[in-house]
N, C-alpha and C positions, 0 to 999 in steps of 0.2 A: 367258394365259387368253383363251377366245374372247369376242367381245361378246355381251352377251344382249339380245336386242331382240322384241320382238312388232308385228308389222307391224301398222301401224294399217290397219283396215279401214273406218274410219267407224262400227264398231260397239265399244263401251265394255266390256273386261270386267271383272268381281267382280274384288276383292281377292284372295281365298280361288284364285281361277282363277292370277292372275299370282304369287302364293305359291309355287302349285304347281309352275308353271313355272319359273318357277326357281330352287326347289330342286334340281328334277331337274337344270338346267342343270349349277346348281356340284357336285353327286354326279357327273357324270361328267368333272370335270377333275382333276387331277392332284394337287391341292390336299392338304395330310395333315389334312384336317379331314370330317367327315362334317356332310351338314343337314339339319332335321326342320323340320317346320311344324307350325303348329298344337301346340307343347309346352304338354300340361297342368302343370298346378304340382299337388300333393296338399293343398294348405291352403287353394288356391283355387280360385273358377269360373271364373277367365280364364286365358285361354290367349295365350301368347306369338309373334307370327307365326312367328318362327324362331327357332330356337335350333341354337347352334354347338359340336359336338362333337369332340375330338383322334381321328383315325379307328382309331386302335388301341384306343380304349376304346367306340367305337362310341357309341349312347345309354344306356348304363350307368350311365355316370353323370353328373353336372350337367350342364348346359350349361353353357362356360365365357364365351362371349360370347351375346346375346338381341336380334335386329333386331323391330323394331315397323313395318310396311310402312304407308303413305297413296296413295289414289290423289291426284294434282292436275291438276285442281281436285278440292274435294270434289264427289263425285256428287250433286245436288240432292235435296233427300226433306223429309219434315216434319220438324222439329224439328233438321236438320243444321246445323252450325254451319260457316262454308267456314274454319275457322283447325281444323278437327280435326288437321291436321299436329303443329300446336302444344299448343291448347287445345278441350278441347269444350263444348257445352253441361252435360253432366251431372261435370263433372269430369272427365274419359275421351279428351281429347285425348293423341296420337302421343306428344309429349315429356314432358306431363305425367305421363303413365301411368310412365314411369321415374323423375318426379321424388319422385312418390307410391309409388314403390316399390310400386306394383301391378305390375309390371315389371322384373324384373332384378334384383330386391332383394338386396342384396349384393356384385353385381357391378360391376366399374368398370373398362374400358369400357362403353358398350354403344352400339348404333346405329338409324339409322333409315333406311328407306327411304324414297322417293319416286317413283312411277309419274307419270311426265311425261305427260298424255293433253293438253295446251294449253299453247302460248307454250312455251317454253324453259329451260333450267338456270339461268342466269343470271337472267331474272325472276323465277325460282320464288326462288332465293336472297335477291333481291330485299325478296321479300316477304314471307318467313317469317321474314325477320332486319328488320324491321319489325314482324310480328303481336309476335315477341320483345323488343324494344325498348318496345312498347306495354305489354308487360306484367310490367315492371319497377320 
């Protein structure tokens, strides 16, 4: 599969931007799976970054794996919490949101992404298996 990358330009983009992006990326690789963003659920108001479909059933039916995307660091704003990876202010943190089964409910596996925008893969690991540790 090729690498998916977005060149840093000194400018930050949305979430919802890099989503998109590669979605599109893995739809065009060779992969037997189809990917959608933004999947609504019918019971709920939140919506799942991505969700992963067998590509001969197309989005028909379930998604059988569901990625939850984080930019890092979090983007500064009021009331942001920089552990949203993990945890957030209102209960609505990355991993939480699968813990609480607002996310993926039913499903096992499921994953997360991480938009590397500072420092490296290895800190970021660093330090989310810290924020995790922390709150054990």
């Amino acid at each position: 599969m090729d690498d998916f990358s977005i060149a840093y330009s000194g400018k930050r983009h949305k979430e919802k931007y890099l989503n998109h992006r590669l979605v599109n990326h893995l739809n065009r690789t060779s992969l037997p799976y189809t990917f959608a963003k933004d999947v609504a659920k019918p019971d709920s108001k939140r919506e799942e970054d991505i969700g992963v479909y067998p590509k001969e059933t197309a989005l028909t039916s379930r998604a059988f794996f569901v990625l939850e995307a984080k930019r890092l660091p979090t983007p500064s704003g009021s009331g942001r919490d920089m552990r949203e990876y993990v945890i957030g202010n209102k209960e609505d943190g990355g991993i939480e949101r699968f813990k609480r089964e607002y996310h993926g409910g039913g499903l096992n596996p499921c994953g997360m992404i991480g938009y590397v925008e500072e420092k490296d893969f290895a800190d970021w690991l660093e330090i989310i298996n810290c924020w995790i540790s922390s709150k054990s």
